[in-house]
C-alpha positions in Angstrom: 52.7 -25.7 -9.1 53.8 -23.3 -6.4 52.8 -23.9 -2.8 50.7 -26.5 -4.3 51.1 -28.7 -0.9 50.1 -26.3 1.3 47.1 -26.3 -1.3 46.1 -29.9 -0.6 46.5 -29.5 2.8 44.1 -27.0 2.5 41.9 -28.4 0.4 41.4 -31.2 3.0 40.8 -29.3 6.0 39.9 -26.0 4.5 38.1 -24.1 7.6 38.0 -20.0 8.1 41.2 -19.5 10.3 40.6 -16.2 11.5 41.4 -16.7 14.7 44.5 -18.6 14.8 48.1 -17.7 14.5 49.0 -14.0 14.1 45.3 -12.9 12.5 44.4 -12.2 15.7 48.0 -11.3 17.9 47.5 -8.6 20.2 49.7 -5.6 21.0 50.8 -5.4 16.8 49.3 -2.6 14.5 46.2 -3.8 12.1 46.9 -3.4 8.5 44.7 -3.8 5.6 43.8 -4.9 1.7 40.7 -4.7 -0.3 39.8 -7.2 -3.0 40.0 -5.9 -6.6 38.1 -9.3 -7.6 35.4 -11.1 -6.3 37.0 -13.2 -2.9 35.2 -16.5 -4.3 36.8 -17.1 -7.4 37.3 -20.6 -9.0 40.1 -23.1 -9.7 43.0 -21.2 -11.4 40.8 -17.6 -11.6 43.1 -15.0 -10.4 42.4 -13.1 -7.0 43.8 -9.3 -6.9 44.1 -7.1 -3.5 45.0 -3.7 -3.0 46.7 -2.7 -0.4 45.5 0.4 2.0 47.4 -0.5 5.0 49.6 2.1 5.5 52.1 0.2 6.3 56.4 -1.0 4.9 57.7 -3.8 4.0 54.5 -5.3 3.4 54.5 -9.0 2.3 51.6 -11.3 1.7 51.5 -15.5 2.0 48.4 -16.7 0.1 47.3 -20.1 2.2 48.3 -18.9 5.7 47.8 -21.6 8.2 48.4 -20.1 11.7 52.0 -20.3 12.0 54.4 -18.3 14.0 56.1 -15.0 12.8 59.4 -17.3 12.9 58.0 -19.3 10.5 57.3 -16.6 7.6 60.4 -16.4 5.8 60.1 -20.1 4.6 56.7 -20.0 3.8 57.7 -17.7 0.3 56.2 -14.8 1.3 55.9 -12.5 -2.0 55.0 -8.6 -2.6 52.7 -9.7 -5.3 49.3 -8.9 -5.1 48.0 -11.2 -7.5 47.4 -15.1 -6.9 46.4 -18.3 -8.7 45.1 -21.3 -6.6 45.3 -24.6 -8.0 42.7 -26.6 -5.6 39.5 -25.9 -4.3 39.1 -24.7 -0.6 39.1 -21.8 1.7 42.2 -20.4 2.1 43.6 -17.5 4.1 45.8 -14.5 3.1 48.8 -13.0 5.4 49.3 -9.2 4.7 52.5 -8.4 7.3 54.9 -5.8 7.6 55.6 -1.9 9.8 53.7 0.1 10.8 54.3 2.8 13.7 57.0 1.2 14.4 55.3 -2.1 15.7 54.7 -5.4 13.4 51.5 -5.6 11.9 49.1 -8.2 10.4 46.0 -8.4 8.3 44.2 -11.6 7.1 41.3 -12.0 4.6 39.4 -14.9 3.2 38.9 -15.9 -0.2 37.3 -19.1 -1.6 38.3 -21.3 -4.1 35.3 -23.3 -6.2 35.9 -26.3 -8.7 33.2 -25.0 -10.8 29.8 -22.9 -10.7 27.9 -25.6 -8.2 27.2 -24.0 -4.9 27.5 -24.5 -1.7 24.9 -26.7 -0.7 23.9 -29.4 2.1 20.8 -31.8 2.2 19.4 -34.3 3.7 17.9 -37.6 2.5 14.6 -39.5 4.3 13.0 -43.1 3.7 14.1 -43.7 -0.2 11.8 -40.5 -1.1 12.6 -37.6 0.5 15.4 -34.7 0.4 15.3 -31.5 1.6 18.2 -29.3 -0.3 19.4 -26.1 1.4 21.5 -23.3 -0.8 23.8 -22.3 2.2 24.3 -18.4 3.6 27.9 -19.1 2.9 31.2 -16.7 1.0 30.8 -19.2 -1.5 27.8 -18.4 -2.5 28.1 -15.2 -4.2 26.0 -16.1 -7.4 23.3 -13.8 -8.5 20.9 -16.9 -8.4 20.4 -20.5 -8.8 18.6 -22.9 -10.5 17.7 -26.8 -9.4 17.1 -29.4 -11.9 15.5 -32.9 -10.2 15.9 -36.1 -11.7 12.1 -36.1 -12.4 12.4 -33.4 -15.2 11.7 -30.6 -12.9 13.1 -27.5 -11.9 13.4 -24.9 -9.5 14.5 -21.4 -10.1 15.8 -19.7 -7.0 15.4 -15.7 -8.2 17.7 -13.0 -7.8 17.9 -11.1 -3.9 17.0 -14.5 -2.3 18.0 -14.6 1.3 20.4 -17.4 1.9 20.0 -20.0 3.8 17.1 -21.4 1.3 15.7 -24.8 1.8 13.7 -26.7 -1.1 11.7 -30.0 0.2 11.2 -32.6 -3.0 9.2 -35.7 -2.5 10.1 -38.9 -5.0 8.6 -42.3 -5.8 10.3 -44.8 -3.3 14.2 -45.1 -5.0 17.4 -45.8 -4.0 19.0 -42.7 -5.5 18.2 -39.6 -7.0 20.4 -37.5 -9.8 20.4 -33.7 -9.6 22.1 -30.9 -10.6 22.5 -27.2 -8.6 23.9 -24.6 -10.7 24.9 -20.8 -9.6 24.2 -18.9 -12.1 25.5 -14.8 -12.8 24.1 -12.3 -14.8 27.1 -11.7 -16.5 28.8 -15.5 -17.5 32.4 -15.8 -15.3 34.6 -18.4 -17.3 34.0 -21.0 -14.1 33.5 -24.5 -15.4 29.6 -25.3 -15.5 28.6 -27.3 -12.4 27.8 -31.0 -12.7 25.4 -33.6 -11.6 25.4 -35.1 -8.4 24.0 -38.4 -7.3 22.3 -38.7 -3.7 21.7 -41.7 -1.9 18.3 -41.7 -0.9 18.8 -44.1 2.1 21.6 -41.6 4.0 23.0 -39.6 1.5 26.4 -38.5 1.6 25.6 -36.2 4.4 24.5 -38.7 7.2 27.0 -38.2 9.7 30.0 -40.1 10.5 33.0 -39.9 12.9 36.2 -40.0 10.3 38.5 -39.6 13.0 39.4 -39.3 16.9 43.0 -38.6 18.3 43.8 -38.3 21.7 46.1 -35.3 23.1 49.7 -36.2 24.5 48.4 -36.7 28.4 45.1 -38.7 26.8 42.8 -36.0 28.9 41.3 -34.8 25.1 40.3 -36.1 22.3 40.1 -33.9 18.8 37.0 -35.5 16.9 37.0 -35.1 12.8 33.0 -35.0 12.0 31.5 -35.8 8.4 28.0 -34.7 8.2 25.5 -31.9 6.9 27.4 -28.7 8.0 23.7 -26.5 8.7 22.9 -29.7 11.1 22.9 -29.4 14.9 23.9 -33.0 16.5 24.1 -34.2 19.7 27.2 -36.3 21.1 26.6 -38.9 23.3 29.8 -40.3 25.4 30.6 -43.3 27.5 33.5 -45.1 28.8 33.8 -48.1 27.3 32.3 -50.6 30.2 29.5 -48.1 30.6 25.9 -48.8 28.8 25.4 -46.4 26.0 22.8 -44.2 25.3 20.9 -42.5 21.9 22.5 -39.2 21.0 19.4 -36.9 22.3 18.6 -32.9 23.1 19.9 -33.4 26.7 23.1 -33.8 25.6 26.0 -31.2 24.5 25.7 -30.2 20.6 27.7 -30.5 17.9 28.7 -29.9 14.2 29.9 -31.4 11.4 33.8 -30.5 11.4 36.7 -30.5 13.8 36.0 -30.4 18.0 37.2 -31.3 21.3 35.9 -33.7 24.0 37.3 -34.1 27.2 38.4 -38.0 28.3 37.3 -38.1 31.9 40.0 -41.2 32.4 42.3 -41.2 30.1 43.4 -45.0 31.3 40.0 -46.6 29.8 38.3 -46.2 26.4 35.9 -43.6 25.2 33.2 -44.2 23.0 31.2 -41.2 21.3 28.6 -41.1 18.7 26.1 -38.4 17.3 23.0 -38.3 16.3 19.9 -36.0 15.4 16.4 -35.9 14.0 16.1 -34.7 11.0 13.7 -32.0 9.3 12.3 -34.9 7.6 11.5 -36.3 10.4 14.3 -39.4 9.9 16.8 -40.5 12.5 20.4 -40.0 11.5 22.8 -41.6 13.9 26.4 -41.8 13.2 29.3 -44.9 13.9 30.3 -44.9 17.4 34.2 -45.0 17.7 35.9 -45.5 20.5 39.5 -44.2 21.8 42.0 -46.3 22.2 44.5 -45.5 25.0 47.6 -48.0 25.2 50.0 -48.2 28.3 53.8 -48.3 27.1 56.8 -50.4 29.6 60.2 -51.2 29.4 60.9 -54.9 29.5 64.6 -55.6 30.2 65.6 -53.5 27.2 63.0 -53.6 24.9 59.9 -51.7 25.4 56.0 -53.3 25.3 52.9 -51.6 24.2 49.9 -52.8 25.2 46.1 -52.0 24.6 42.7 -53.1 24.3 41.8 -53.6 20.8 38.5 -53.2 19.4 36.5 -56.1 18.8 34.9 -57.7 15.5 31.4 -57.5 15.3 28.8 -55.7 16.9 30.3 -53.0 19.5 28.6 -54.1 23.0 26.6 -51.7 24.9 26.9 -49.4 22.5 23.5 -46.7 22.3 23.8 -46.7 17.6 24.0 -49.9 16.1 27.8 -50.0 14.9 29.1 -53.1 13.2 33.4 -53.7 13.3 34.4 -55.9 10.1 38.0 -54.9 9.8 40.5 -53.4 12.6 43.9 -52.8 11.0 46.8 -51.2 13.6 50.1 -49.9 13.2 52.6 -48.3 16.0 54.4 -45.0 15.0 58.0 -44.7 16.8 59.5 -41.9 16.5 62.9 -40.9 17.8 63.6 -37.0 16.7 62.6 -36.4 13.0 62.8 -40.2 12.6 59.7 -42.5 12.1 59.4 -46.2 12.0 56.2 -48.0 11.4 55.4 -51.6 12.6 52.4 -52.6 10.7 49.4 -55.2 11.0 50.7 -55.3 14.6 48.5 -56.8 17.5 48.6 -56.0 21.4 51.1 -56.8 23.4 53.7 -55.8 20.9 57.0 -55.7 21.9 59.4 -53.7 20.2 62.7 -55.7 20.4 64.6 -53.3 17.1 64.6 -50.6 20.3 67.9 -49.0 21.5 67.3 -48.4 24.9 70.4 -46.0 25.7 67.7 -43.6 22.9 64.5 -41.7 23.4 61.6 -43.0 21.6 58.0 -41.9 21.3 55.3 -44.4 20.6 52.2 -43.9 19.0 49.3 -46.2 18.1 46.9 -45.7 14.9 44.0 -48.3 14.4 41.9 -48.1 11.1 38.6 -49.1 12.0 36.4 -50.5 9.1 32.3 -50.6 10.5 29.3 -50.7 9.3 26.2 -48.7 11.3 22.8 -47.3 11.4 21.3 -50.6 10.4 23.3 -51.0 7.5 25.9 -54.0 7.6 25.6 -55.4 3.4 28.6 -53.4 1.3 28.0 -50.1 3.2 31.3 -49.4 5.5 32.8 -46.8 6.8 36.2 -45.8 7.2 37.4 -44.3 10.8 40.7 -43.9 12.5 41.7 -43.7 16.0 45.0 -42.4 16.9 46.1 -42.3 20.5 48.1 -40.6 22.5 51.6 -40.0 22.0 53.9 -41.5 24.9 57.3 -41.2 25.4 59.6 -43.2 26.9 63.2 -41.8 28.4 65.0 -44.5 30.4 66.0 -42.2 32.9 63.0 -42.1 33.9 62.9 -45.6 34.3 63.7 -46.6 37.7 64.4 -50.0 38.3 63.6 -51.8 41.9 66.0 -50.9 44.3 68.3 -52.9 46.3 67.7 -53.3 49.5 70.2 -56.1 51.7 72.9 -54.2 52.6 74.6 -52.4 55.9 77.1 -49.8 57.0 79.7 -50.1 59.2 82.5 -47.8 60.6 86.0 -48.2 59.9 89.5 -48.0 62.3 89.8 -44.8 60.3 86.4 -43.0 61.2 85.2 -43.5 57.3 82.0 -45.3 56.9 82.0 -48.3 54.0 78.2 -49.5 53.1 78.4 -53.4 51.9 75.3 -54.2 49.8 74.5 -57.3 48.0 72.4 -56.5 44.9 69.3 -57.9 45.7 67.1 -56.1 42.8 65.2 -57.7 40.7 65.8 -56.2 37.9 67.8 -58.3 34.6 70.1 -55.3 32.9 73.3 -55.3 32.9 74.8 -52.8 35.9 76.8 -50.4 34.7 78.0 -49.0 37.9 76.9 -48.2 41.9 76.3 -45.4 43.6 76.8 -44.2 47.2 74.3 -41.2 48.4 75.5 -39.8 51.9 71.5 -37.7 53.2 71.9 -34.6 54.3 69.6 -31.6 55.2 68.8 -30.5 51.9 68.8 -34.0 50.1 71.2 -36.8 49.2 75.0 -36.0 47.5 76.4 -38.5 45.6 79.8 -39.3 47.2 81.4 -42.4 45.5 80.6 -44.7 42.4 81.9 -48.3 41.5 82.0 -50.4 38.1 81.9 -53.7 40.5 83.1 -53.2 43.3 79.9 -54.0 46.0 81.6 -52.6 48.9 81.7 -48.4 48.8 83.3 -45.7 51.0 82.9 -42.4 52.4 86.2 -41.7 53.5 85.8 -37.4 53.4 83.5 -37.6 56.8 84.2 -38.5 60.5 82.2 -41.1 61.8 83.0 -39.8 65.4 81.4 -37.0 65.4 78.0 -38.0 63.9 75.8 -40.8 62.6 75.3 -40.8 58.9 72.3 -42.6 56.8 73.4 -43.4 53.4 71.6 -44.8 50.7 72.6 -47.1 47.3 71.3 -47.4 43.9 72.8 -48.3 40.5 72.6 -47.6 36.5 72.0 -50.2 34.4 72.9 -50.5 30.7 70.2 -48.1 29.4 71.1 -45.2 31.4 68.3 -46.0 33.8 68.5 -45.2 37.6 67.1 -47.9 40.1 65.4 -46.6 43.3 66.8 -45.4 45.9 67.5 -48.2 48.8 66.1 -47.4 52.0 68.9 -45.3 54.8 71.6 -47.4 56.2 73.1 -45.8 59.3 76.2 -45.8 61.1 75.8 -46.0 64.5 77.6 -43.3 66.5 79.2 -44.3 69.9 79.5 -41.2 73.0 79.1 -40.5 76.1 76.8 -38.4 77.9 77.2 -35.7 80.8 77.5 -38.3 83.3 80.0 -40.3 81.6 78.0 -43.5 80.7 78.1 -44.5 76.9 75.4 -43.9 75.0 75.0 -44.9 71.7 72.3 -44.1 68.3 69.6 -46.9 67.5 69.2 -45.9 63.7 69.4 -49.3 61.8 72.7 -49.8 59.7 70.9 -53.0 58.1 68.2 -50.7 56.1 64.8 -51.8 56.1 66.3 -54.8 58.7 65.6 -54.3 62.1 68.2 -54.3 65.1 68.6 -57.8 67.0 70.7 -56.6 69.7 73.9 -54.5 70.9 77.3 -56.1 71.9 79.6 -53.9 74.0 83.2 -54.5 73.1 86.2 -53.4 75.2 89.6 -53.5 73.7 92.2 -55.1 76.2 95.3 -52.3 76.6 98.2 -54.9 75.5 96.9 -57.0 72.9 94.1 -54.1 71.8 91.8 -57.8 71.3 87.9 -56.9 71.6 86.3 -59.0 73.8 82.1 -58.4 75.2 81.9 -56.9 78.2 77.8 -56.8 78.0 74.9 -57.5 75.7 71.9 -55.4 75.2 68.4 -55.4 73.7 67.9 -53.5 70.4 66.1 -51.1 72.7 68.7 -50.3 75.3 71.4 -47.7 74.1 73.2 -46.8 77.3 76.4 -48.6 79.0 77.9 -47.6 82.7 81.8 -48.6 81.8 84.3 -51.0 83.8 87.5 -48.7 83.9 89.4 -49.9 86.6 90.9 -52.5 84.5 92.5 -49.9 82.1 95.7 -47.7 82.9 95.8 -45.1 80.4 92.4 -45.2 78.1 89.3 -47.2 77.7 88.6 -47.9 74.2 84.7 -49.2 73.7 83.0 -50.2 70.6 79.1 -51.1 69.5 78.7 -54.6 67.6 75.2 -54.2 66.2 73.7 -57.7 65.1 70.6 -57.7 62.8 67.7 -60.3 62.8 69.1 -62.0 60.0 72.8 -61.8 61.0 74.4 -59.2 59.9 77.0 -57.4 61.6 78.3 -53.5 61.7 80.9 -51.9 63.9 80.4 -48.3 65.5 82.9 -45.5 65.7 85.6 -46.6 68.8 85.0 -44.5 71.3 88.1 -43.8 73.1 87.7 -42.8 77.5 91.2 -41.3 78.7 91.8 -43.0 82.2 92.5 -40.1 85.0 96.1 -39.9 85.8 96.1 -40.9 89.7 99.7 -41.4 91.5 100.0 -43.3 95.3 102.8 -42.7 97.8 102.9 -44.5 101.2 102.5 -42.3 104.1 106.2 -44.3 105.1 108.5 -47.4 104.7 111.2 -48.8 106.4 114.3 -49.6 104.3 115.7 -52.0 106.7 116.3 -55.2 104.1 113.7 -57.1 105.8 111.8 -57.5 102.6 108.6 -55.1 103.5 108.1 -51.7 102.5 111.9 -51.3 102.0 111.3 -48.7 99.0 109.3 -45.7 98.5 107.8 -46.4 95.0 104.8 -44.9 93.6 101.4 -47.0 92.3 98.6 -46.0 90.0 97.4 -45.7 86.6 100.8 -43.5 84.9 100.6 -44.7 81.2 99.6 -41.4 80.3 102.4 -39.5 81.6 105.3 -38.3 78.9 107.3 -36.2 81.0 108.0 -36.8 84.6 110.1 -35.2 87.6 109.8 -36.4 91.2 112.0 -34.3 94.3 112.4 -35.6 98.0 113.3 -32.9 100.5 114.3 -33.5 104.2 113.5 -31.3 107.1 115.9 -28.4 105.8 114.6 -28.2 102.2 117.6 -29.8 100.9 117.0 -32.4 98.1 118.2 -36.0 99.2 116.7 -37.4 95.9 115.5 -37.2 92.1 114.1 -38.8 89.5 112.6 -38.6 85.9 111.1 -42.0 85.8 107.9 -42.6 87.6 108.7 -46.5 87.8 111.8 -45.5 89.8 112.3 -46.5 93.4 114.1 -45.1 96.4 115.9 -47.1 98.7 116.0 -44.4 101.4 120.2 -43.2 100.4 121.8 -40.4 100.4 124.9 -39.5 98.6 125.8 -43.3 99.4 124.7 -43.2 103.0 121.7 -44.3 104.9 119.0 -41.4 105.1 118.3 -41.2 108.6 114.9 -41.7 110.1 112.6 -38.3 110.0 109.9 -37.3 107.9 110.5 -36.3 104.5 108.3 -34.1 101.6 108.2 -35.2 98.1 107.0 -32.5 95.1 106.0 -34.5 91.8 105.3 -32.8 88.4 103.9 -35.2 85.7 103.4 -33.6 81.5 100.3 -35.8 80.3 99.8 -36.9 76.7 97.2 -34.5 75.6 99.5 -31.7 76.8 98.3 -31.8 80.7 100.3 -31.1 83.8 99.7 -32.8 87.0 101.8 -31.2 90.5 101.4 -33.6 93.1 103.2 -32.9 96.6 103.4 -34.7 100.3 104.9 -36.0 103.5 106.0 -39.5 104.4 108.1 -40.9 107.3 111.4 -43.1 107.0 111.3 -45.1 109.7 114.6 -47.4 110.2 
């Protein structure tokens, strides 16, 4: 029983398979066999090759079926060159091996028979007609043949007949007609003798029929499986499914019985195809008209829903054959790796609730359609089976809606925080949040949280720039929501003539700006407090600094139309150091100007050294504290009235020095 399921296989789709897998590979060297015994041969007969190759390490598989050179080794390839095959069919032998020191490959045909019956096809007209052809086929090696009618007749088809060869027999009106069609040799093989075969004279076994249609992966193709006299030339008609049908007819493309491909031109609707011909009796022969059926496949919360159109009982509408539905059966197919489930008798929507969404299922659906057609709706039905296309379903490529309310807003330490409230739609459980920071080339990912709605970027410096950030999250099935749309920090300056100026970028998302507060932050109690408010249009500010002594710190409150609130970067303005000495006082005790002390803004000022000279040059007085007065003394005594010259040198905080020198008059 060796290889006998590759023999079935075979058996069902037999075909020549010439050209397919490594029977026609290019770039290999070509080897070669002879047969020792006829290449048609019947059921358990033994085929014999020789091999004239010229090649090593040759090896033969007998029932080839297009696979790859990977694939040899476990298809028991054997050095034999003798072979039994258990089941009728076509099957292909692999010679491989070296040669030249490339691979090479060889393939032959040989035939398998049940028995001495030919290989025939027919046709069968109005109860009373059949035209029998003897087909030009490897099969067909006999050295003649011989037709026996259910009348009592016969025909004898004579040694050197050229094949094909058609025999037209005329009958009283029946329902069915018994025959036999024998190949006969010269010299007896030990073949079984053929046997009888019975013909219905209405269709015959040999009207056509559409057995199957499956749609590729992307639903762009289908692959059509054909029953029908295989010497006939058909013609396919195809519509979508809310189209009006037409009779298969010579303007459209041909066809034959077996195995093709027809293009879906939109794969989201049904197509419907049928064939049909006229016969050389002159009798119509229209096949079933199947239609595709293409399904659309969605999560819902965790569970995923299949949904399609199924066909209808009864007459298909608008359809150019008669075709009658009695029975539509469906099952879905998941499969997750090598594993397949089957959910029978199922009808649409179906939603799969058994699914794990954290795996990776594909979904396929498979209707068995039981019709009835060409006018013929008593016991007469026909099997057909539609099979879609696969879909597969990976939840990360799921995205759920994305959220949306949500702002950014700087902190006291230049980091940025985004505060969202999740807004989305969507029912799964969240397994966490995460904060995208856009950049140039795209968005990085910068922070996650389990819970937490609040996240920080606390690796930038929201003073020197304004950054757009956006948020999604992962839910329990591993499935990324969209992105949200940019929230933006809004980034406070100055420009070259020393007015603030600040970016407009909203930090509320898709939530438009209502309007700017400018804050000021009072020098003791560093309180904000508005100084002005501005339109969502107006980003420039002329500052107040004459209230501040050593720096102006300034902030942007941005308000959004529904509320919301975000901060800015503080933007600090260092207040020019600026010292004021009277041009003279009188220290006389009567209360006014009795001191020289000096005024203006000096909170910036870390180190400090003031000199007063009189006339001579010599120093009369000296301090280290810019809040210190002089009282006009001298080494206890009354400084006399003349003009004096001071000399000030003042260290600033950022590292600055500031020389300030003068005159005054001390006047008694």
């Amino acid at each position: 029983m060796r290889n006998l399921s590759r023999i079935f296989f075979l058996l069902l789709f037999s075909t020549s398979v010439y050209a397919q897998g490594l029977c026609d590979k290019t770039g290999v060297e070509k080897g070669g066999f002879t047969f020792e015994t006829p290449s048609t041969i019947c059921i358990g007969q033994e085929v014999r090759i020789k091999d004239n190759s010229g090649g090593t390490e040759v090896k033969y598989i007998f029932g080839y079926q297009g696979e790859d050179a990977s694939k040899l080794a476990g298809l028991n390839p054997t050095t034999n060159t003798k072979w039994s095959f258990l089941a009728a069919g076509q099957y292909v032998i692999l010679q491989y091996g070296k040669k030249n020191g490339k691979e090479m490959y060889f393939c032959n045909l040989v035939t398998v028979r049940e028995n001495n019956k030919p290989d025939i096809s027919y046709e069968a007209c109005n109860n009373s007609l059949i035209i029998l052809t003897i087909r030009n086929s490897p099969a067909n090696n006999f050295d003649s043949y011989r037709i026996k009618w259910s009348d009592g007749s016969i025909d004898n088809i004579p040694i050197g007949t050229v094949l094909p060869y058609s025999v037209k027999k005329t009958f009283p009106v029946s329902a069915i007609q018994n025959l036999l069609v024998e190949g006969l040799y010269t010299i007896p093989n030990n073949c079984p003798a053929a046997q009888p075969i019975t013909i219905n004279m209405d269709r015959g076994e040999m009207f056509p029929r559409i057995e199957k249609i499956e749609l590729s992966e992307d639903g762009k193709e289908a692959t059509i499986t054909l029953k029908g006299n295989p010497d006939a030339d058909y013609y396919i008609s195809s519509r979508s499914i809310d189209q009006a049908g037409a009779i298969p007819n010579s303007s459209m493309p041909k066809v034959k019985a077996g195995i093709f491909k027809m293009t879906i031109l939109n794969p989201a609707k049904s197509q419907c195809f049928a064939v049909g011909r006229v016969g050389q009796g002159g009798c119509y022969e229209y096949s079933n008209e199947v239609c595709s059926i293409p399904f659309t496949l969605k999560p819902i919360d965790d569970d995923y829903q299949i949904t399609w159109q199924p066909s209808s009982i009864g007459k298909i509408q608008n359809t150019g054959v008669f075709t009658y539905v009695n029975q539509v059966v469906t099952q879905i197919i998941r499969e997750e790796g090598t594993n397949k489930l089957t959910f029978n008798g199922v009808t649409s929507p179906y939603l799969d609730i058994t699914a794990d969404c954290s795996k990776k299922y594909c979904y396929t659906l498979s209707s068995k359609i039981i019709s009835a057609y060409a006018g013929y709706t008593g016991s007469t039905y026909n099997e057909t089976a539609t099979v879609s296309q696969k879909q597969c379903v990976d939840r990360k490529s799921v995205h759920p809606p994305a959220i949306t309310d949500g702002f950014v807003s700087v902190n006291p330490t230049d980091a940025i925080s985004l505060n969202f409230n999740d807004n989305s739609t969507w029912s799964l459980i969240r397994k966490k949040y995460r904060l995208y920071r856009v950049e140039d080339n795209g968005l990085k990912q910068i922070d996650s949280s389990l819970t937490v709605k609040t996240l920080t970027d606390a690796s930038i410096n929201a003073s020197e720039k304004s950054y757009c950030y956006k948020v999604s999250f992962v839910d329990k099935c591993d499935s990324e929501s969209d992105i949200s749309p940019a929230f933006c920090s809004i980034l406070l300056n100055e420009n070259a003539i020393g007015n603030l100026l600040w970016t407009n970028q909203s930090p509320f998302g898709n939530t438009i700006i209502s309007k700017f507060e400018v804050q000021s932050y009072d020098e003791r109690t560093n309180i904000a407090s508005t100084e002005v408010t501005k339109n969502a249009t107006e980003i420039t500010y002329i500052p107040l600094l004459d209230k501040f002594d050593e720096e102006a710190k300034y902030q942007i409150k941005i308000i959004s139309n529904d509320g919301k609130e975000s901060l800015s970067n503080i933007y600090i303005i260092p207040i020019s150091v600026k010292l004021f000495l009277p041009d003279a006082f009188s220290p006389n005790d009567d209360n006014i100007n009795d001191n020289l002390e000096i005024k203006g803004s000096t909170k910036r000022i870390i180190d400090f050294e003031m000199q007063v000279y009189n006339r001579w040059g010599n120093p009369v007085f000296t301090s280290n504290d810019v809040t210190t007065i002089w009282d006009g003394k001298f080494q206890n005594a009354s400084a006399p009235t003349d003009i004096y010259t001071y000399k000030i040198y003042a260290k600033l905080k950022n590292g600055q020095e500031f020389n300030k020198s003068g005159k005054f008059l001390l006047l008694r």
